[in-house]
Each structure stands twice: as C-alpha cells, then as structure tokens.
C-alpha positions as a Markdown table, in Angstrom:
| # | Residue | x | y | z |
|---|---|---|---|---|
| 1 | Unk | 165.1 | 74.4 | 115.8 |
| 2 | Unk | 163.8 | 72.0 | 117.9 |
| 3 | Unk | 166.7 | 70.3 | 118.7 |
| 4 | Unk | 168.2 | 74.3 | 119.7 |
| 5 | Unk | 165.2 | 75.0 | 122.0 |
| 6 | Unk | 165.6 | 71.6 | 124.2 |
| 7 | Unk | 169.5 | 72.0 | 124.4 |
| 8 | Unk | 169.0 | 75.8 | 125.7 |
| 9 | Unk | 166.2 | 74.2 | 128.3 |
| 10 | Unk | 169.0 | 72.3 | 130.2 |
| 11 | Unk | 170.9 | 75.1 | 131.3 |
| 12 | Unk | 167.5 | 77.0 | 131.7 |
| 13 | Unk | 166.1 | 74.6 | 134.2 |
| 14 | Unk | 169.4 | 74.7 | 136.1 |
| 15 | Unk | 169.3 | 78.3 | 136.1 |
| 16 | Unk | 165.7 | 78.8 | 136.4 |
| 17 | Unk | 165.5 | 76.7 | 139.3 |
| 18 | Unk | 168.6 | 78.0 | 141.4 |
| 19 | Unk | 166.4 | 81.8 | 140.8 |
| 20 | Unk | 163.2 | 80.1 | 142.3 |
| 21 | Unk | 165.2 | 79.3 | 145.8 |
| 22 | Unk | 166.2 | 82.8 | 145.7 |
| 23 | Unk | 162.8 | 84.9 | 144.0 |
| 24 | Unk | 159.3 | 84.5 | 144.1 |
| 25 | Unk | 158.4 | 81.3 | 141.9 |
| 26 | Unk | 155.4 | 83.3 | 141.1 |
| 27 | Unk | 156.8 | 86.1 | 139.3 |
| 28 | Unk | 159.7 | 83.9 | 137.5 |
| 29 | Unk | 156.4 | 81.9 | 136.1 |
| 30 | Unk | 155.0 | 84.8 | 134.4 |
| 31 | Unk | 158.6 | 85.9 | 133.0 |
| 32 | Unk | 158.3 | 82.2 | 131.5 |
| 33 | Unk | 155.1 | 82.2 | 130.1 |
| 34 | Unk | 155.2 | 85.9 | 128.9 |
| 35 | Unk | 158.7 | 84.0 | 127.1 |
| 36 | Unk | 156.4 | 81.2 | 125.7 |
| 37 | Unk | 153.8 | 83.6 | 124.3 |
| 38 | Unk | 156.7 | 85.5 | 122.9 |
| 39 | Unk | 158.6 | 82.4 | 121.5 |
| 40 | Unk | 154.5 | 81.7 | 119.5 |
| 41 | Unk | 154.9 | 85.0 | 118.5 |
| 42 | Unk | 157.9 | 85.4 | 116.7 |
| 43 | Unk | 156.9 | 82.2 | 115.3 |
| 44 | Unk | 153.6 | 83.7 | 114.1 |
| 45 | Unk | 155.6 | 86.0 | 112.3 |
| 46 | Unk | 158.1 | 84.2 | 110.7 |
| 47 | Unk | 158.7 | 84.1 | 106.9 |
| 48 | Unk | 160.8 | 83.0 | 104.4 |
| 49 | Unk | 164.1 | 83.7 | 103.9 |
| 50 | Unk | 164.7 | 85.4 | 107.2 |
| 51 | Unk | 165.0 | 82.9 | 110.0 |
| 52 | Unk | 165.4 | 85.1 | 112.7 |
| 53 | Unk | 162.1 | 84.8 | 114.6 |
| 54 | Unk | 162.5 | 80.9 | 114.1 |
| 55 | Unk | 165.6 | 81.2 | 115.9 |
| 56 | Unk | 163.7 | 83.8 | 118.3 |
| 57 | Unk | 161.2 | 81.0 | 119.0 |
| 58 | Unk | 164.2 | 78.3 | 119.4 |
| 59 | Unk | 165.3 | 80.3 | 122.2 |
| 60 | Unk | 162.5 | 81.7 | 124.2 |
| 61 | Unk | 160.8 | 78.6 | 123.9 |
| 62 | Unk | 163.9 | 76.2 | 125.3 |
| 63 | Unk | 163.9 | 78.7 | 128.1 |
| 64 | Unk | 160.3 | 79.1 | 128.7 |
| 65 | Unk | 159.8 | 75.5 | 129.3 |
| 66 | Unk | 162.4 | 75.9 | 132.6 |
| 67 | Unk | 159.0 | 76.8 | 134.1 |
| 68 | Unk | 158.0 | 73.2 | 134.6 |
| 69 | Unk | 160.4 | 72.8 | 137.5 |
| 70 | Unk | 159.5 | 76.2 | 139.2 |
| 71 | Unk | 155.8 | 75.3 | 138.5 |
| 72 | Unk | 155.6 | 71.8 | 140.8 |
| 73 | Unk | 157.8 | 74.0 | 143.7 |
| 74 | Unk | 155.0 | 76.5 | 143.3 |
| 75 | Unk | 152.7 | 74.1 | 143.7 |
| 76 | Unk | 153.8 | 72.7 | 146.5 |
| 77 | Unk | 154.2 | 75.8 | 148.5 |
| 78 | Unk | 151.1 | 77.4 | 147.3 |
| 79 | Unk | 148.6 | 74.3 | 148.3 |
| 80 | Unk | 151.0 | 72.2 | 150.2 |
| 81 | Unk | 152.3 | 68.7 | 150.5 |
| 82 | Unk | 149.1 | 67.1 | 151.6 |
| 83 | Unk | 147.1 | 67.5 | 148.5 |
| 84 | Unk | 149.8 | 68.3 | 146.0 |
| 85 | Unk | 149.7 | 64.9 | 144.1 |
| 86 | Unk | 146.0 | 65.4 | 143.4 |
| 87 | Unk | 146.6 | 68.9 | 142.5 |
| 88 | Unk | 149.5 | 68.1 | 140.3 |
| 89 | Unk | 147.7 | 65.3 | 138.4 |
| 90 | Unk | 144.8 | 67.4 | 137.4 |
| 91 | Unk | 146.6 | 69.7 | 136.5 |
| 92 | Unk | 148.9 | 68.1 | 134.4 |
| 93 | Unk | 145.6 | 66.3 | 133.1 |
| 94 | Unk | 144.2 | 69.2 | 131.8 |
| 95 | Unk | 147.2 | 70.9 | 130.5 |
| 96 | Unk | 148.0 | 67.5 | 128.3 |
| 97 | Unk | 144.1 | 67.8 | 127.8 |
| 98 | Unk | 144.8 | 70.7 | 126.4 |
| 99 | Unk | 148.0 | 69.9 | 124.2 |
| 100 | Unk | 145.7 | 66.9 | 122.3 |
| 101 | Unk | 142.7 | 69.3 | 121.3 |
| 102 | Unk | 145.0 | 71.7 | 120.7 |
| 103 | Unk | 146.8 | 69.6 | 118.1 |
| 104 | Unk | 143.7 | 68.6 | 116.8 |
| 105 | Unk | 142.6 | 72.0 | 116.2 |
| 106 | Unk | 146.0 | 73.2 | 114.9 |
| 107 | Unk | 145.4 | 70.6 | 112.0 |
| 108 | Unk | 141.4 | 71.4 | 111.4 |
| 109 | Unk | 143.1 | 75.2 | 111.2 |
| 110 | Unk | 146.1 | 74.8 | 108.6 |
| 111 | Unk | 143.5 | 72.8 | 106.3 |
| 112 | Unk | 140.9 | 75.7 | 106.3 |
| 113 | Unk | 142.9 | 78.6 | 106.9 |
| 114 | Unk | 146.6 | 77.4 | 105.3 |
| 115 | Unk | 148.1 | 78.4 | 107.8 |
| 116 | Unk | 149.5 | 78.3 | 111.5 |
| 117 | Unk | 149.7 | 82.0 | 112.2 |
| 118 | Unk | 146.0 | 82.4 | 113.7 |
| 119 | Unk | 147.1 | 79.3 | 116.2 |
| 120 | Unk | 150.1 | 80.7 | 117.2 |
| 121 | Unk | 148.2 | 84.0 | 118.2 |
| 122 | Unk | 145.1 | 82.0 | 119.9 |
| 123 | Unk | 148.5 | 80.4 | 122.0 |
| 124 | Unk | 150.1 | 84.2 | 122.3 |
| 125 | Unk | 146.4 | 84.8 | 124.0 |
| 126 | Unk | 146.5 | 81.9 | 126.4 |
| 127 | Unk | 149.8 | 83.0 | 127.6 |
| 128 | Unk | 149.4 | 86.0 | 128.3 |
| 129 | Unk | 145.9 | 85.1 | 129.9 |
| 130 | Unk | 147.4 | 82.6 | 131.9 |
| 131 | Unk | 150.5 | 85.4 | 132.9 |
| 132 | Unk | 147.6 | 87.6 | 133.8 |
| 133 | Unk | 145.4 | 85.6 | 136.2 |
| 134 | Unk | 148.4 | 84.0 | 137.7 |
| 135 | Unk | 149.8 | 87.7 | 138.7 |
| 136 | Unk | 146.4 | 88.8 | 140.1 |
| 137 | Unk | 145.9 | 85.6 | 142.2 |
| 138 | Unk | 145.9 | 85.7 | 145.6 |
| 139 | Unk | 147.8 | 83.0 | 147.7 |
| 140 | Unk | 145.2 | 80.5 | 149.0 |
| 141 | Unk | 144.4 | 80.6 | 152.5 |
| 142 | Unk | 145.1 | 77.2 | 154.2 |
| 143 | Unk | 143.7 | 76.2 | 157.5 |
| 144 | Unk | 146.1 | 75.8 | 160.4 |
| 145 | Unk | 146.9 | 72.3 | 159.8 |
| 146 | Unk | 147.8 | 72.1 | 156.4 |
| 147 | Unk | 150.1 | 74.9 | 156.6 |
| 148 | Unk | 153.0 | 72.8 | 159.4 |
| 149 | Unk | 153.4 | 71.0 | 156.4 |
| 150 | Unk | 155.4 | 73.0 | 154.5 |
| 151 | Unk | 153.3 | 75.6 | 153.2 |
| 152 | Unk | 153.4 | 78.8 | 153.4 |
C-alpha cells in the first residue's frame, strides 16, 4: 500500500500544485489534511479480510501528502521571503519532532494496548485540529517593508 500511496502523490503534487496558482493555498491545505485524517481513519478501521479501507488509506494518503508543495507556497506568501527560511526550518523541526515521538509512542501503544487503532484516532484528532486552527487563522499583518517582498 505504500508503494500505491507514493505513486498516486506524483500526479497529486502536479495537480495539487497547478490548483494552488489558481485557489487559495489555504483552503486546498485543509482539503489535504482533512484527506490525511481521513486516510488514519479508514486505517483505524480496517480489518481482516476486507481491504478496502487499506486501500482507502493508500489513496487519501498519497494525495494528502501533495500538501507539502502548497504548504512552503503558503508559507512564503503568508510570512514572506525575508524570514521564510527560519520559518520553514522550525517548522519542519517540529513537524519531524513530532514524526520521532510519535513513532516512539506508536510502539509504547501497540505493546500495551495491541493495537494501532487508538494512534490512528489520536492522528484523526491532530488533523482535524490542525484543519481547524489553520481555517480560523487570520493572515498575519506584516509591516510595510516586508510585504514589497512578495507577500501579500
């Protein structure tokens, strides 16, 4: 399945990308991330012998991960050229931050509980969370100077 989700993302990007020159880069992120949190949740839900929600998860996961393109332009416009390296770092620091004790956690998880399902719905929350604050947030307000360089 892995191997079907990372095919589907090339294509996705493409796509994905080509929509965030033409739509807000906001709104396509939270279509992506709600597709993320949907992609945990079939996965949650999967069973044995029916393999549709792994296939479900294949697919709205290859295409969910078309964000990461449409996230760095949204950066950019958002906060600007000036500081977007330092922006972009940390957050990438965090997020991979986030990916480690996340694994760790996973593991601790699956030997208490026996299972992945409550991880996948902890991740279901964080999506949606993060779909959530990044809808209410309001654009930044950048002085004068910052925004002749690029921003909007």
């Amino acid at each position: 399945m892995l191997s079907v989700s990372l095919v589907l993302n090339i294509p996705s990007r493409l796509l994905v990308g080509a929509l965030g020159d033409i739509y807000e880069k906001k709104v396509l992120l939270n279509v992506l991330a709600l597709a993320q949190g949907g992609a945990l949740l079939a996965l949650a839900l999967a069973s044995a012998p029916n393999t549709l929600p792994v296939w479900l998860y294949a697919v709205l996961w290859g295409t969910g991960l078309a964000m990461l393109p449409v996230q760095a332009a949204w950066l950019g416009e958002t906060y600007g050229r000036r500081y977007y390296g330092s922006i972009s770092s940390t957050a990438t620091a965090v997020s991979q931050s986030g990916r480690i004790a996340g694994a760790l956690v996973a593991a601790v998880a699956f030997d208490l509980l026996g299972s992945y399902r409550l991880v996948l719905l902890v991740g279901v929350a964080g999506f949606l969370l993060g779909a959530a604050l990044l809808a209410v947030m309001p654009r930044p307000r950048l002085p004068q100077r910052l925004r002749k360089e690029g921003a909007r």
